[in-house]
C-alpha positions in Angstrom: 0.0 0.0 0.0 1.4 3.4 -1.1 1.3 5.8 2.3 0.3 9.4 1.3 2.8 12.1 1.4 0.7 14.9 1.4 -2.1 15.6 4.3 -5.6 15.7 4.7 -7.9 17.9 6.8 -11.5 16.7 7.3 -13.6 19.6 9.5 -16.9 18.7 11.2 -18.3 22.1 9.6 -19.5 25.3 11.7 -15.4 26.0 11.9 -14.9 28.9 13.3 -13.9 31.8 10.5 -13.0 34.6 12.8 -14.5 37.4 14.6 -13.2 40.7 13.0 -10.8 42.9 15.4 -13.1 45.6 15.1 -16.0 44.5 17.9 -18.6 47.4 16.1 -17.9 45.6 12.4 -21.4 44.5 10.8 -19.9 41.5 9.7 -19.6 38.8 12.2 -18.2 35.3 12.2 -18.3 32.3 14.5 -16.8 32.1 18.1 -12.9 33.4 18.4 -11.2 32.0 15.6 -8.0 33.4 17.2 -7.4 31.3 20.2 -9.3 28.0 18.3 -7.1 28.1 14.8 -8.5 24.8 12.3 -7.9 27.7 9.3 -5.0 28.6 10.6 -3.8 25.5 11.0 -3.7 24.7 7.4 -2.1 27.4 6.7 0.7 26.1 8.7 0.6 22.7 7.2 1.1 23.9 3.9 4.8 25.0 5.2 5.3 28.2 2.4 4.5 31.8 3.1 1.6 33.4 1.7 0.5 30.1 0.4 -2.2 29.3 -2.4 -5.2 27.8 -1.1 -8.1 27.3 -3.8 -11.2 26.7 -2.5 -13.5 24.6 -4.0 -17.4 25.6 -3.2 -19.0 22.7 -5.6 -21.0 21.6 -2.8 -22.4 24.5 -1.9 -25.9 25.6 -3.3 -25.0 29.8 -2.4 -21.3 29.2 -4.0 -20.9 32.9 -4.0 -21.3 34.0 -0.5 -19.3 30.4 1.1 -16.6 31.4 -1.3 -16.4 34.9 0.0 -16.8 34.5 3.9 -13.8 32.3 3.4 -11.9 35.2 1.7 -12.7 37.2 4.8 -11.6 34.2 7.0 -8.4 33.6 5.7 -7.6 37.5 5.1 -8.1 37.5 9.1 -5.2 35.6 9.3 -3.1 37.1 7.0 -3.2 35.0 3.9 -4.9 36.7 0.7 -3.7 34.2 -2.1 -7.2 32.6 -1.8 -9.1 31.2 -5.3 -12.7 30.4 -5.3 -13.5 27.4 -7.8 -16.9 27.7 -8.6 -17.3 24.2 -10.1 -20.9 23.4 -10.9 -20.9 20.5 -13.3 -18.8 17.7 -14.4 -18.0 19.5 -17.2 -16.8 22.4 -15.7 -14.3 20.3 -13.7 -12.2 19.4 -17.0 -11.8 22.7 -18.0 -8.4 23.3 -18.6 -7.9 26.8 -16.3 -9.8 24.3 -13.3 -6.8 22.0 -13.6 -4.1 24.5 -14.3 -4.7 26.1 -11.4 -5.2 22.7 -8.7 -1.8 21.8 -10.4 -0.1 25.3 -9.3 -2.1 25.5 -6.0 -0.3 24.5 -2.8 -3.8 23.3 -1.2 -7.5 22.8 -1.6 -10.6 22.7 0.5 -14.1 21.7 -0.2 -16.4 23.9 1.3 -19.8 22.2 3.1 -23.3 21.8 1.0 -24.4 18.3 -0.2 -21.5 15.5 -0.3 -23.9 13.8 -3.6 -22.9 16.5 -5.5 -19.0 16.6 -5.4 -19.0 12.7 -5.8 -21.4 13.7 -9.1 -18.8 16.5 -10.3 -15.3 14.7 -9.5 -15.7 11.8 -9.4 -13.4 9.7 -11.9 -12.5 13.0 -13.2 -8.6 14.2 -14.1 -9.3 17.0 -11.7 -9.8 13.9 -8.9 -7.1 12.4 -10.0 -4.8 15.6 -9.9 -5.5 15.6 -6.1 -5.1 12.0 -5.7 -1.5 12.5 -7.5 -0.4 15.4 -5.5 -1.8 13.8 -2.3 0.1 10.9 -2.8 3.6 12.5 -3.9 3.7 16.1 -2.5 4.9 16.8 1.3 3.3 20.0 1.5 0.3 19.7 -0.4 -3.0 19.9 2.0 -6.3 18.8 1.0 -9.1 19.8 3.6 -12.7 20.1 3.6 -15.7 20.8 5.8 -18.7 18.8 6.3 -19.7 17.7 3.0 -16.3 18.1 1.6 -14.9 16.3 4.6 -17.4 13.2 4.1 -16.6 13.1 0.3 -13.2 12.4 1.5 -13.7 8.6 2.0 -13.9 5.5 -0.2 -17.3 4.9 1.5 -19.3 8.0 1.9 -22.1 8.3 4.2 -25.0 10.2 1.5 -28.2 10.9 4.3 -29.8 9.5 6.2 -32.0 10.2 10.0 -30.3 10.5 12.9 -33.5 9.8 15.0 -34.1 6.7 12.9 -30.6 5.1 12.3 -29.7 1.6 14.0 -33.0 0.6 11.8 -31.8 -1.1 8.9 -31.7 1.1 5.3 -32.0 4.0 7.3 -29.0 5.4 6.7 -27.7 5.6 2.9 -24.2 4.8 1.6 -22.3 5.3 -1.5 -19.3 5.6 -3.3 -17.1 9.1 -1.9 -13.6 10.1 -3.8 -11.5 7.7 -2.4 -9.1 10.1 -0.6 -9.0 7.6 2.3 -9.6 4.4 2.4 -10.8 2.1 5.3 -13.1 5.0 7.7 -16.6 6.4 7.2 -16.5 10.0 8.1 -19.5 12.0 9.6 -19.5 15.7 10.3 -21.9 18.0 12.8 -21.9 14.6 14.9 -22.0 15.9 18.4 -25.2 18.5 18.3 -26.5 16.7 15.7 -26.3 13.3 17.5 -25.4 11.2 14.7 -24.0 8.5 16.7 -26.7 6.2 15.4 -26.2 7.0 12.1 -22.4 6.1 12.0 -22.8 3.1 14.0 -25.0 1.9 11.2 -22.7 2.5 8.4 -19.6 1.0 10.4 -21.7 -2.4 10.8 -22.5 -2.7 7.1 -18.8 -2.2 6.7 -16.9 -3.4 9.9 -13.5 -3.2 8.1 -13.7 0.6 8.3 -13.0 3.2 11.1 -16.1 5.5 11.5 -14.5 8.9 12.2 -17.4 11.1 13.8 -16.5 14.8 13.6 -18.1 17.5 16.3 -18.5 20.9 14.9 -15.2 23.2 14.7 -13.5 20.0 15.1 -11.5 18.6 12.6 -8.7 15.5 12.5 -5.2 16.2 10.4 -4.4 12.7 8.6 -1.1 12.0 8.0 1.1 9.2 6.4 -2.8 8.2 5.6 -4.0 7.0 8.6 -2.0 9.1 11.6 -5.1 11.1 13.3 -4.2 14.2 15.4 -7.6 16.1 16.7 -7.9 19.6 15.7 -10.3 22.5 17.2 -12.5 23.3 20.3 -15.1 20.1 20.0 -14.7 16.5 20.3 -14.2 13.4 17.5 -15.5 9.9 18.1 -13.8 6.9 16.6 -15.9 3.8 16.2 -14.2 0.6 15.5 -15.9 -2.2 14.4 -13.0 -5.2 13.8 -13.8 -6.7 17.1 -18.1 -7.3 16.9 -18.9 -10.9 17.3 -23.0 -10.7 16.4 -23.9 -8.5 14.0 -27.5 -8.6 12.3 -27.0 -6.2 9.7 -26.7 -8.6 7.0 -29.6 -10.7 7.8 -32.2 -8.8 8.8 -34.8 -6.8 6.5 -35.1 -3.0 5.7 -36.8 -0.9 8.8 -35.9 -4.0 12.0 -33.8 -3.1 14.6 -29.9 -3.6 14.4 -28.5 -6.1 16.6 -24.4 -5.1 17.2 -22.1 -6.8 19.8 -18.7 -5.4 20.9 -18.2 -2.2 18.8 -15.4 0.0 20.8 -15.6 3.6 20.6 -13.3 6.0 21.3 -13.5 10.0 22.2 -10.8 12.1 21.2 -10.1 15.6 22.4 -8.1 18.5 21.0 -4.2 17.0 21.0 -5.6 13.3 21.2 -4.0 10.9 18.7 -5.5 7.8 16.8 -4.0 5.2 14.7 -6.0 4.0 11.6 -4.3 1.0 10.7 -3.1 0.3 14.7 -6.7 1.5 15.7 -5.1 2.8 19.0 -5.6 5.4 20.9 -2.5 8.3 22.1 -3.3 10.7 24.3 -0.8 13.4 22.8 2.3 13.2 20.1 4.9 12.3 23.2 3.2 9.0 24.0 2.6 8.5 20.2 6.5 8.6 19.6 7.1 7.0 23.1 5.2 4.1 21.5 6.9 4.0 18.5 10.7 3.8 20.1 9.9 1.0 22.1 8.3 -0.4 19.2 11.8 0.2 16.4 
């Protein structure tokens, strides 16, 4: 298996864009962006100054007004080289200029909206594979998204689907995402939205995979494709299902209850640590490397 070079950066959505210096300034954002920092901590993955960030509002049905509160957002922080990619159709995405310009970019992120409609746009597209390309060879190159565009991220993508009727079979819907990751289901707005049900479901019609349940202004950096470091003010859950023994999903008709033995669940803080492919649990980077000396 080729490990990724390049990072990811999958955001639970609501992220905090800033509060303008100026308290009597009309235009407000969420919570203190200052002291909480998931923008700015791209930024500082992407390692150059004044780097290029495109981002990519395809998901988004009001393109025009995500694309510019992230102008603001970023301009907080100092960084102005923004793009906005207003990609509406799969058609769009193999216009030349579109892939001229993810090839010179130093990062990405997909803004929030509906997950369906960036699988519909990208996927199996050059654009997609440009990313996957970069991704895989590039140190420095950063690929983050937000709710939607962090849920796309996955080789299994969670499409809808109730919260207050998930753990009743069909009720939540799965299909193919971009294939960023492999091996986790990822879920956004998970805390206040309580969609613990929901990925519960989707990990026990595909036990193999790590759900990754995302609070809002949380996010998780991925690194070396499957190194998890928590990001942000909220929480992240991790739901593993390689050790259930009973497991009805696959026997039971559409709408009957789900009957799951032995799933472990994990809850990870800001600073917490997660293996993917270990699926273990570090409380900060020192105990991560402690582990991995005694280990060599």
């Amino acid at each position: 298996m080729t490990i990724p070079k390049g990072k990811l950066i999958a955001i639970g959505g609501n992220e905090d864009k800033g509060t303008y210096p100026n308290p009597t300034s009309k235009k407000k954002y969420y919570l203190d962006f200052f002291e909480l920092g998931i923008l700015k901590r791209i930024i500082t993955e992407l390692q150059v100054p004044n780097p290029r960030i495109e981002v990519i509002t395809s998901a988004s049905m009001i393109p025009e007004e995500v694309g510019d509160r992230y102008i603001g957002a970023f301009s907080i922080l100092g960084c102005t080289n923004i793009g906005l990619m207003h990609i509406r159709t799969p058609e769009d995405a193999l216009l030349p200029e579109y892939l001229e310009r993810l090839r010179a970019t130093n990062g990405i992120l997909f803004t929030g909206g509906d997950q369906s409609r960036l699988v519909n746009i990208f996927g199996q597209s050059q654009f997609l594979q440009v990313c996957q390309e970069r991704y895989l060879q590039e140190p420095t190159f950063v690929i983050a998204g937000t709710s939607a565009g962090a849920m796309a991220m996955s080789e299994i993508m969670i499409k809808g689907g109730s919260s207050t009727e998930a753990l009743m079979k069909g009720a939540v819907k799965l299909r193919e995402g971009l294939g960023l990751i492999r091996n986790v289901i990822i879920d956004s707005h998970f805390v206040k939205r309580g969609r613990f049900g929901r990925l519960i479901e989707a990990v026990s019609t595909h036990p193999k995979a790590i759900g990754i349940g995302l609070g809002e202004d949380t996010g998780v950096l991925i690194t070396n494709g499957n190194q998890i470091e928590t990001i942000g003010s909220n929480l992240v859950i991790i739901i593993d299902g390689h050790h259930i023994n009973h497991n009805n999903t696959s026997q039971v008709p559409k709408g009957t209850a789900l009957s799951i033995e032995n799933l472990i669940m994990h809850v990870l803080a800001k600073g917490n640590l997660y293996d993917i492919i270990e699926r273990t649990f570090y409380r900060d980077k020192e105990t991560h490397l402690k582990r991995e000396d005694i280990a060599y």
